[in-house]
C-alpha positions in Angstrom: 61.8 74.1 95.6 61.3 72.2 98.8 63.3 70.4 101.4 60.9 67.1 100.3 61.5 67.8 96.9 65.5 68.5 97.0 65.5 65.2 98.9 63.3 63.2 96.6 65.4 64.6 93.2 68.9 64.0 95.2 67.8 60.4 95.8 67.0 59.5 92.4 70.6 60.9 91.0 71.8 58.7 93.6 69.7 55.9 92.4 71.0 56.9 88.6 74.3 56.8 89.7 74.1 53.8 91.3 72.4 51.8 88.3 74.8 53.0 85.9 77.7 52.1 88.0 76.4 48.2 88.0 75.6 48.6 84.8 79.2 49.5 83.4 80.8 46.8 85.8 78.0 44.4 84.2 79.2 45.3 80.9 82.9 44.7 81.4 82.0 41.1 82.8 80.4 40.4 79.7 83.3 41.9 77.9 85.5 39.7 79.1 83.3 36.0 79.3 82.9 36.9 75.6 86.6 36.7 75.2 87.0 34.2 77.4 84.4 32.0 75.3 86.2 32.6 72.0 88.4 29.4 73.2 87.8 26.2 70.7 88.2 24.2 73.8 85.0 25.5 75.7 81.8 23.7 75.0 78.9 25.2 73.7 76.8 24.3 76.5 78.8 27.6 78.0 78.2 29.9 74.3 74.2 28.7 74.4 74.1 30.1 78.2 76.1 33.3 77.4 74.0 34.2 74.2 70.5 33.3 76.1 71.5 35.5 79.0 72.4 38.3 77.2 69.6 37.7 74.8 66.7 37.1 77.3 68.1 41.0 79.6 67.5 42.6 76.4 64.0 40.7 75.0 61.5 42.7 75.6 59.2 39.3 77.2 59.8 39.1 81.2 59.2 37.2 83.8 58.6 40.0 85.7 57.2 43.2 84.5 59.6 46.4 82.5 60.3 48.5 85.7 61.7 45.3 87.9 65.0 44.5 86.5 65.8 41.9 89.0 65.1 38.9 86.5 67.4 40.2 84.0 69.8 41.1 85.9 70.1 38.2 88.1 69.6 35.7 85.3 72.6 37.6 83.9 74.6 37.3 86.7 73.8 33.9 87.1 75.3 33.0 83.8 78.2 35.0 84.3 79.3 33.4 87.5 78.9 29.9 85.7 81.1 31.1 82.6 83.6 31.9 85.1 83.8 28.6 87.0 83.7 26.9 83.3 86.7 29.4 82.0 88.7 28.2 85.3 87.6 24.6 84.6 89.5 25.2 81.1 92.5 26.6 82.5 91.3 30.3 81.5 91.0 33.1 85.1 88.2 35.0 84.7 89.2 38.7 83.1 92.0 37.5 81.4 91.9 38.0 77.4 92.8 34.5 75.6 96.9 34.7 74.4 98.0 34.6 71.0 99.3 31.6 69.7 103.6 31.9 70.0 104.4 33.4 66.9 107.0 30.8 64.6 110.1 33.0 63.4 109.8 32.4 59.1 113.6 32.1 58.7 115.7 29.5 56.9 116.6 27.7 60.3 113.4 27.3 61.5 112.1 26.1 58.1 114.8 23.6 58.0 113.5 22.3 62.1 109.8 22.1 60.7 
């Protein structure tokens, strides 16, 4: 093989690298907006623009054609940074799991407060 070649195949395991590191960190975001968005307080303005995000990055329709993923990937990360500034509008921090509801002892005490 040749230096060019070497060169050329060494960039593009870079490049693969590199896409599937964005890609992982992508999919934790979206990972934790979904639980984030499984609130009853948030609106569903924010669950439409989660669901059309993720649904639009994997239609096979573009703006721009198969090979450029920018539009995907941008709209994506568009609607990501929005769920975020809508979970701390809600009192939610962005990559925190909702808590579970405080869990009422079932004893004869506590059924006598109720």
């Amino acid at each position: 093989m040749e230096s060019w070649q070497v060169v050329l195949v060494a960039a593009g395991a870079v490049l693969a690298v590199a896409t599937l590191a964005v890609a992982a960190v992508l999919l934790v975001r979206l990972v934790r907006t979904y639980l984030l968005l499984r609130g009853a307080d948030v609106p569903v303005s924010a669950r439409t623009a989660f669901w059309g995000a993720l649904l639009y990055t994997v239609f096979p329709v573009d703006l721009l054609p198969d090979p450029v993923y920018l539009d995907d990937v941008g709209l994506l990360l568009l609607a990501l940074h929005h769920l975020s500034g809508v979970a701390r509008r809600y009192g939610r921090a962005p990559g925190e799991a909702q808590a579970a509801p405080p869990r009422i002892p079932n004893t004869p005490e506590a059924r006598r407060r109720r």
